[in-house]
C-alpha positions as CSV (number, residue, x, y, z in Angstrom):
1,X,-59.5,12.3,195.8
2,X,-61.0,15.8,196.2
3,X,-58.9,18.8,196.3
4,X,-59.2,19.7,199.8
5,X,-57.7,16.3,200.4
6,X,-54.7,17.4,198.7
7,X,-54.0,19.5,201.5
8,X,-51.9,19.3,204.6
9,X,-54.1,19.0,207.4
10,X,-53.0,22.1,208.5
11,X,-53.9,23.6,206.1
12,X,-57.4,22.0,205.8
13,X,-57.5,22.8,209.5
14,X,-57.0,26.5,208.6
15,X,-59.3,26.7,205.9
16,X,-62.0,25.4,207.8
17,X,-61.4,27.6,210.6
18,X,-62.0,30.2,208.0
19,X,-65.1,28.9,206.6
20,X,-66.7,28.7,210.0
21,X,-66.2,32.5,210.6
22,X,-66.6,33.5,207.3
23,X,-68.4,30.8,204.8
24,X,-72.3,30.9,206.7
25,X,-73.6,31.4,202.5
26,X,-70.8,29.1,201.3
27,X,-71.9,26.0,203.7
28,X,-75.3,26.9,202.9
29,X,-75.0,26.4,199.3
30,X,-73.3,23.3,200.0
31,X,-76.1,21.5,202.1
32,X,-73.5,21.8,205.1
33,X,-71.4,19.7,203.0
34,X,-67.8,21.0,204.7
35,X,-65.5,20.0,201.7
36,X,-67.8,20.9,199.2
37,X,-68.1,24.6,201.2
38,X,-64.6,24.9,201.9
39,X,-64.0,24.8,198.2
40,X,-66.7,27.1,197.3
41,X,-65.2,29.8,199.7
42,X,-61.9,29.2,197.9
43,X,-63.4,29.4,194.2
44,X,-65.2,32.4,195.7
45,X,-62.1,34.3,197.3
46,X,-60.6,34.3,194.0
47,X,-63.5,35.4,192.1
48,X,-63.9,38.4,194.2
49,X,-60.3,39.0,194.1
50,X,-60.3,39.1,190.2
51,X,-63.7,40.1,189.3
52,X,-64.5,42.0,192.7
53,X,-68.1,39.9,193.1
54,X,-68.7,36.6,194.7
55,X,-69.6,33.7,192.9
56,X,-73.1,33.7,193.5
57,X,-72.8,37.1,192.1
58,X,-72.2,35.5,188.7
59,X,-75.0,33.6,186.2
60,X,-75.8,29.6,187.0
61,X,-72.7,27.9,187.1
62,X,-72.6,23.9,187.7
63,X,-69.9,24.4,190.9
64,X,-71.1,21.1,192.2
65,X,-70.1,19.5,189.1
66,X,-67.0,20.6,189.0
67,X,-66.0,20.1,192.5
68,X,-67.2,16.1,191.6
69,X,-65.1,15.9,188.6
70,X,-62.6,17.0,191.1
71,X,-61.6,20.3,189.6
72,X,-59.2,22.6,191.3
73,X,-61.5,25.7,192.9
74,X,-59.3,27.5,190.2
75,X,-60.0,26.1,187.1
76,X,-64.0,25.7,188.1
77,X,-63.0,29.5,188.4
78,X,-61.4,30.2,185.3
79,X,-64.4,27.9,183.6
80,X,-66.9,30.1,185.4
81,X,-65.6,33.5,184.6
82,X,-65.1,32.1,180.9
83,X,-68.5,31.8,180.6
84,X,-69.8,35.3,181.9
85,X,-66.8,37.0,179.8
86,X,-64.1,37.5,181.8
């Protein structure tokens, strides 16, 4: 089960509302992929919350791997910020 399906629908509902008014790079990336974008733009809301960039501000980072193993957008985070010395 991915994370987004840990949500309530409402909640899925509402990020996906966001992602289509806000996530055009984030469903890009993601080959239009919704799930896969909606937890790209979540991974990437906290990364410019913490580190004040976006994710695709940071070096090469396996995000689609990590969204298959079923990581949390925060831990692929943490890994991701890890790795460019945050």
């Amino acid at each position: 089960m991915s994370w987004i399906d840990t949500l309530t629908e409402d909640k899925q509902q509402q990020l996906f509302a966001l992602l289509d008014s806000r996530g055009a790079e984030h469903l890009k990336y993601a080959d239009n992929d919704r799930k896969f974008a909606a937890w790209l733009y979540m991974a990437d809301y906290g990364c410019r919350r913490r580190a004040g960039v976006s994710i695709f501000d940071l070096a090469d980072f396996c995000w689609r791997d990590q969204y298959d193993d079923e990581a949390d957008p925060r831990e692929a985070l943490r890994a991701a910020l890890a790795a460019e010395g945050f």
